[in-house]
C-alpha positions in Angstrom: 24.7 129.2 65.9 27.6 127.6 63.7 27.7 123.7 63.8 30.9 124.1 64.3 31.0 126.6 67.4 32.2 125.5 70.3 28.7 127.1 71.8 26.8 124.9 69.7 25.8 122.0 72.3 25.0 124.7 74.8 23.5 127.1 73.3 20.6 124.9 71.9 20.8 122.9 74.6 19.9 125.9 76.7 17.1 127.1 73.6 15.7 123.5 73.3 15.8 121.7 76.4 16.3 124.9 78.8 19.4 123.4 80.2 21.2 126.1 82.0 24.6 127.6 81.0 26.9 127.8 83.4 27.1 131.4 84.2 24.2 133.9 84.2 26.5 136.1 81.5 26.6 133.2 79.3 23.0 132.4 79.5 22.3 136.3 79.0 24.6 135.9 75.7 22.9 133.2 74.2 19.1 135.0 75.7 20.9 137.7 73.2 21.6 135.8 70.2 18.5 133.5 70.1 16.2 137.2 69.8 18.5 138.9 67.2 18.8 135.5 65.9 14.7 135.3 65.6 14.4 138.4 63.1 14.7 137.4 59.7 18.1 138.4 57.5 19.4 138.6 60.8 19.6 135.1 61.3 21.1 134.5 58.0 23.7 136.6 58.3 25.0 135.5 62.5 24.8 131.6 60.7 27.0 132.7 58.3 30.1 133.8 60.2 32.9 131.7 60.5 32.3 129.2 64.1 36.0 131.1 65.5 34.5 134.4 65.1 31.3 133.4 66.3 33.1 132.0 69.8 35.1 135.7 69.8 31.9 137.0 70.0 30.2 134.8 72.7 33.4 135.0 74.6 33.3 138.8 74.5 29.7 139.4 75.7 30.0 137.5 78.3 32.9 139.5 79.2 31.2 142.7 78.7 28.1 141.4 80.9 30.1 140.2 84.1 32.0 143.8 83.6 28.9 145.2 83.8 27.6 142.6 86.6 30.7 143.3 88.7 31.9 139.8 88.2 35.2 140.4 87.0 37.9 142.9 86.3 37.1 144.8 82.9 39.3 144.9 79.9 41.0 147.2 79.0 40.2 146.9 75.2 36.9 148.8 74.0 33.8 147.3 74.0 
């Protein structure tokens, strides 16, 4: 994750200390990111995008995953 995500903090405070995220679609997200983030050239490349994009993204899945969870009303851009 980008130092400079707004993520950051909670994301490795959920991978390092197992602090919980506060949803279970976020904490699905960054279950997501830390295993394709585990596999080598992967990792490299996710570090590398820009910290904005990298928050579209989170923001997004967790979108997509409380669609899918019934949590909320879904988009109506594609996933």
């Amino acid at each position: 994750m980008n130092a400079d995500s707004r993520y950051f903090d909670e994301y490795y405070n959920y991978i390092l200390d197992n602090d919980e995220p506060d949803s279970k679609a976020k904490k699905a997200v960054f279950g997501i990111i830390h295993n394709l983030t585990d596999r080598r050239g992967i990792k490299h490349e996710f570090n590398r995008i820009d910290a904005d994009i990298q928050d579209e993204i989170v923001d997004r899945w967790v979108k997509i995953i409380d669609n899918a969870m019934g949590l909320s009303a879904p988009s109506k851009s594609k996933e």
